[in-house]
C-alpha positions in Angstrom: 7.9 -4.8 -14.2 9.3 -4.3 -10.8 9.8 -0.3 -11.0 5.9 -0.7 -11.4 5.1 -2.8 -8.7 7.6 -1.1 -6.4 5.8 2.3 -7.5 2.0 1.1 -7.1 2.3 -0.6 -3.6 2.1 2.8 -1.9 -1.3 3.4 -3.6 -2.5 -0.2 -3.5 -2.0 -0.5 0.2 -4.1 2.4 0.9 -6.5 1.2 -1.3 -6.5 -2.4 0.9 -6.7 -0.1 4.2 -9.6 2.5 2.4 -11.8 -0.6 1.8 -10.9 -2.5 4.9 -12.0 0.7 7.0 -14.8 1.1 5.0 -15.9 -2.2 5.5 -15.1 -2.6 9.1 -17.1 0.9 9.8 -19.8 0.7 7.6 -20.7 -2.7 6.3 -19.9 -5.5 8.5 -17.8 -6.1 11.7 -14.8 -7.9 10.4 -13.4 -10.7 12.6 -9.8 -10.8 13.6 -8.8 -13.5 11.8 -9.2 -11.5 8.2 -8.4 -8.0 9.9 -5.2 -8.5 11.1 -3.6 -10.0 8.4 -5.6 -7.3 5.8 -4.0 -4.7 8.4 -0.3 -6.0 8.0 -0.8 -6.4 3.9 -1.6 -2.9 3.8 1.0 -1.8 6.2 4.3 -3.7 4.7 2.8 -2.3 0.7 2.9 1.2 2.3 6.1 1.2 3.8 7.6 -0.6 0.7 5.8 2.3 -1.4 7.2 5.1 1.0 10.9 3.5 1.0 11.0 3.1 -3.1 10.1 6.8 -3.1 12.3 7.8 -1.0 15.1 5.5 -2.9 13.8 7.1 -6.2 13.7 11.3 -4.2 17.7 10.1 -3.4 18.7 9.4 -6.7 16.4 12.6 -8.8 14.3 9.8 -10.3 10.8 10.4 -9.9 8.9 6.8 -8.6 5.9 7.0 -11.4 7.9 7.2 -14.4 7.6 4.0 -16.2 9.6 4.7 -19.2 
């Protein structure tokens, strides 16, 4: 379970950011209050994402095998 959700933050925190943008751009002006904290969510998931990957590159494994 946590190989998983170490594996999928990298995606899901683009995923927040892609819809944030999206939204912010397109849709509505977002206020700051939801923004910023959106911004930081998205932020910490990728660098978690990018760090377990680079964990997994170190030690031959790759990140998105879930066996």
């Amino acid at each position: 379970m946590k190989k998983k959700l170490l594996a999928l933050a990298n995606p899901l925190g683009l995923l927040i950011y892609l819809i944030y943008t999206i939204t912010n751009r397109f849709i509505i002006e977002l206020p700051d209050s939801i923004s910023i904290p959106t911004f930081l969510v998205s932020v910490i998931l990728m660098l978690i994402g990018i760090t377990y990957s680079g964990y997994c590159f170190g030690k031959h494994k790759n990140p998105y095998d879930f066996k």
